[in-house]
N, C-alpha and C positions, 0 to 999 in steps of 0.2 A: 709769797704764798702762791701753789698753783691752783690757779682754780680758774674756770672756764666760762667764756660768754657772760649772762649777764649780770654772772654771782660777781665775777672778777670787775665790773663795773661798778657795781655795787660797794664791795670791798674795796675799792679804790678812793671813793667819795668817803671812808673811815679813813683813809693814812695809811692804808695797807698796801704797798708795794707788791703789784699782782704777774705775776707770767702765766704763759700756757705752754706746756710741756706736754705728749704726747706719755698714754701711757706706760708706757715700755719706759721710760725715761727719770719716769719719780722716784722711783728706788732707788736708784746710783743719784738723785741729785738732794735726796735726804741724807742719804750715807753721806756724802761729800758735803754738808753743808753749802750747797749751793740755795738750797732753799729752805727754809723754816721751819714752815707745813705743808702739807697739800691738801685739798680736796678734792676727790677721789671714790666714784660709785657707792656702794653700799655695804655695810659691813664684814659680806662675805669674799667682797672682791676685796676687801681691802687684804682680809685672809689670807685670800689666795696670792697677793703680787706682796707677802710677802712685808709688811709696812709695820708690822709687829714687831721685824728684826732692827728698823731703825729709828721706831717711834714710842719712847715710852709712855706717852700721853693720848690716849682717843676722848677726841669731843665728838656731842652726839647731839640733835636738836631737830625737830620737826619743822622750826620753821625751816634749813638749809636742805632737807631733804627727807620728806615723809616719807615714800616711797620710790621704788622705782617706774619709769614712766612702761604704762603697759595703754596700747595703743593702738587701735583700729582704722585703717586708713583703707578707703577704695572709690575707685572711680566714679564720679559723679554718673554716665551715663554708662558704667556695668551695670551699677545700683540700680539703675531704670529702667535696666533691659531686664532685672530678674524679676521683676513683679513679686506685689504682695505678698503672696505664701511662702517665695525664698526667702525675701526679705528678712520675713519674719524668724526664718530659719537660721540666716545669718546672725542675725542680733542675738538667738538664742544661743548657738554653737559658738559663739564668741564672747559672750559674758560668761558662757560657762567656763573655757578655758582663762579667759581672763582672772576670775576667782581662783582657781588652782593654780595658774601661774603665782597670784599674788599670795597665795596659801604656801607656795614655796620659797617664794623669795624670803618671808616671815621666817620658816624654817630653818633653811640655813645661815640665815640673819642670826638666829639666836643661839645655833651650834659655834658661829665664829666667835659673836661675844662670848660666849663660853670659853673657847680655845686663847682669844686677847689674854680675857680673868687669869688663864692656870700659867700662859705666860707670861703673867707677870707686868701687861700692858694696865696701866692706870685709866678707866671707862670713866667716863663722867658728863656729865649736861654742858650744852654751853653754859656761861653765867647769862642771868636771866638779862644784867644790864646792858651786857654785848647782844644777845640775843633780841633783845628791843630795838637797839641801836641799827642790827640789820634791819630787821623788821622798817623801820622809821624810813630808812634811805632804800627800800624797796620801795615802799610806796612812793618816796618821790622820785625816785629814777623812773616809775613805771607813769606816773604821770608826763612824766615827756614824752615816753613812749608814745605812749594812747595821745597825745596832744600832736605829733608829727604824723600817726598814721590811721586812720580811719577805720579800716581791719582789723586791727590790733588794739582798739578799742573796742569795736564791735566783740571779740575774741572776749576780752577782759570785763566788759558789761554781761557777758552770756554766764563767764566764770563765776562773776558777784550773786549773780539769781540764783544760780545753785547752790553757792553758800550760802545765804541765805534759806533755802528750801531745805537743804540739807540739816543748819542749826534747827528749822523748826525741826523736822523728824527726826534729829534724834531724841526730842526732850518727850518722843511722844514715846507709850506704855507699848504698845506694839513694834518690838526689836524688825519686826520684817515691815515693817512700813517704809523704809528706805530701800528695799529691793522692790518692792510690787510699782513705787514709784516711779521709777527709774529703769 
């Protein structure tokens, strides 16, 4: 299987013989039975490089890949040289495009399953048992992780608090209570 960093770890501690192939690369090494499966961005790249021509099966699952990573990074001490009122500016001009970003990726998301459907590629969930199974050996690979590195613990104690915040609001009656939050 191809599949990348720390999924192919992961998938490894299952029995699943993993490589990493560069993209340009997975199309000719499905065609050629060099490899099995891949895993490989999100449904509309998969569209685009073409993987419908040698893959009659798509598996699909939230825990492998809910979304795509959309992502805000900037220097600690530009950040502190903008003061307050940009700040605040930045955070708003960047959640906004963040939303439309992820408003788009959805879209085309749902025009490729569509184009899979009429050609004839078979869409389906992973099975819920496999689907657990990663799930299981994420969490213990990630436990080592966080146990060798202090950051990356820190990282993944910050991630739990939001999931957490996150399950309570969404069970609350107010849809926008997760943006005003946040």
């Amino acid at each position: 299987m191809r599949v990348k960093g720390d999924g192919g770890e992961i998938f490894k501690t299952l029995g699943v013989s993993t490589v990493m192939l560069s993209g340009s690369e997975i199309y000719q090494a499905l065609d050629r039975g060099v490899i099995d499966m891949a895993e490989c961005c999100s449904a509309n790249m998969n569209w685009e490089l073409a993987f419908h021509e040698v893959c009659p099966y798509a598996y699909f699952s939230l825990t492998r890949a809910p979304v795509q990573g959309i992502q805000k990074s900037i220097n600690i001490d530009s950040w502190n040289a903008l003061g307050p009122e940009l700040q605040d500016l930045m955070v708003i001009a960047t959640d906004w495009w963040a939303k439309r970003r992820y408003q788009e990726v959805l879209r085309v998301d749902l025009v490729a399953f569509d184009n899979m459907l009429k050609y004839g590629v078979e869409c389906m969930d992973v099975p819920p048992l496999l689907d657990k199974a990663l799930q299981d050996a994420a969490k213990e690979f990630y436990v080592g992780q966080r146990a060798a590195d202090p950051f990356f613990d820190e990282i993944m104690t910050s991630q739990e608090a939001f999931r957490e915040t996150f399950e309570t609001l969404k069970t609350l009656d107010n849809p926008n209570a997760f943006i005003t939050q946040y």
